[in-house]
N, C-alpha and C positions, 0 to 999 in steps of 0.2 A: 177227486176229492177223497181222505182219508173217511172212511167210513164211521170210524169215530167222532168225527165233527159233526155228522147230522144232526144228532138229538140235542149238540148245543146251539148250530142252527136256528133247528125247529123251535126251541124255547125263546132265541133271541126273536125272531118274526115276531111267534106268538105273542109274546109283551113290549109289540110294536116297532121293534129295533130292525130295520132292514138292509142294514150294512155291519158289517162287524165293524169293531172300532177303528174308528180311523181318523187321524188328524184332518182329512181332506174331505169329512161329510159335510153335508151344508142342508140347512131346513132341517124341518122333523127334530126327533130325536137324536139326541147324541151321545154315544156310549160312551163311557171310562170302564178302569177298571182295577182292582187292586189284589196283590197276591199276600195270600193268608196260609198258614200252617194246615191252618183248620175250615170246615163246611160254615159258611155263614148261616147255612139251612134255608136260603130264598132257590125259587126258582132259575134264578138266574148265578149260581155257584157250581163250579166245575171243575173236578181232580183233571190235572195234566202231568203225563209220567215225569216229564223233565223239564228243563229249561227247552232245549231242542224242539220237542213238539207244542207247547204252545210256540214258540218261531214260526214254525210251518202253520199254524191256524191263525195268527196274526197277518201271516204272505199271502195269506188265502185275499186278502182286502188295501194290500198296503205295503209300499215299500219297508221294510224292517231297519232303519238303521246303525250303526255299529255303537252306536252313542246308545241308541234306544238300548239294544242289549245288553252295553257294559250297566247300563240306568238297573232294569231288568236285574242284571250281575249283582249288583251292588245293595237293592232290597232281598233279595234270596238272604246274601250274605247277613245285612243286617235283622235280618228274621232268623239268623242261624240254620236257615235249610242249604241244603247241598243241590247245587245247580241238575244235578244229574238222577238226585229222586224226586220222588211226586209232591207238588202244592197245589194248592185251592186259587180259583180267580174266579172273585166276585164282580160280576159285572154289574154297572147300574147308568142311571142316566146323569150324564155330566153334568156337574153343580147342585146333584139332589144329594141329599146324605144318605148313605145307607141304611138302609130299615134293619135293627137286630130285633 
């Protein structure tokens, strides 16, 4: 595992989430997650250098689709970021709203 993924990990455990997001969790809680320009400032918000590496932290739990990615592609685009520098993903629990 990249080493950089622990303390996102550690934070998802912590606030109960013990699978990264994944369309195939079942019970418990269940993650979403949304890419931001910007830090929501919650615990559960996290710079990734590029499109690429969150890829590889999403494969950590879940087959990646090509749809999933062009999807992925196509919010960068409409946020105006460049697939290839760093955004924010704010994770939270699916169907709750995000707390700013």
């Amino acid at each position: 595992m990249n080493d950089t993924f622990k303390p996102i990990i550690a934070a998802l455990v912590k606030e109960g989430f013990h699978q990264i997001p994944s369309e195939e969790n079942s019970g418990g809680k269940t993650l979403d997650f949304n890419i931001t320009p910007y830090s929501l400032n919650t615990p559960l918000s996290f710079k990734f250098d590029n499109l690429p590496h969150f890829i590889e932290f999403l494969k950590m739990s879940q087959k990646v689709s090509d749809e999933k990615i062009e999807l992925m592609r196509a919010t960068l685009q409409e946020l105006d970021l460049d697939e290839s520098k760093f955004f924010y993903v704010n994770f939270f629990e699916k169907n709750k709203e995000v707390e700013m």
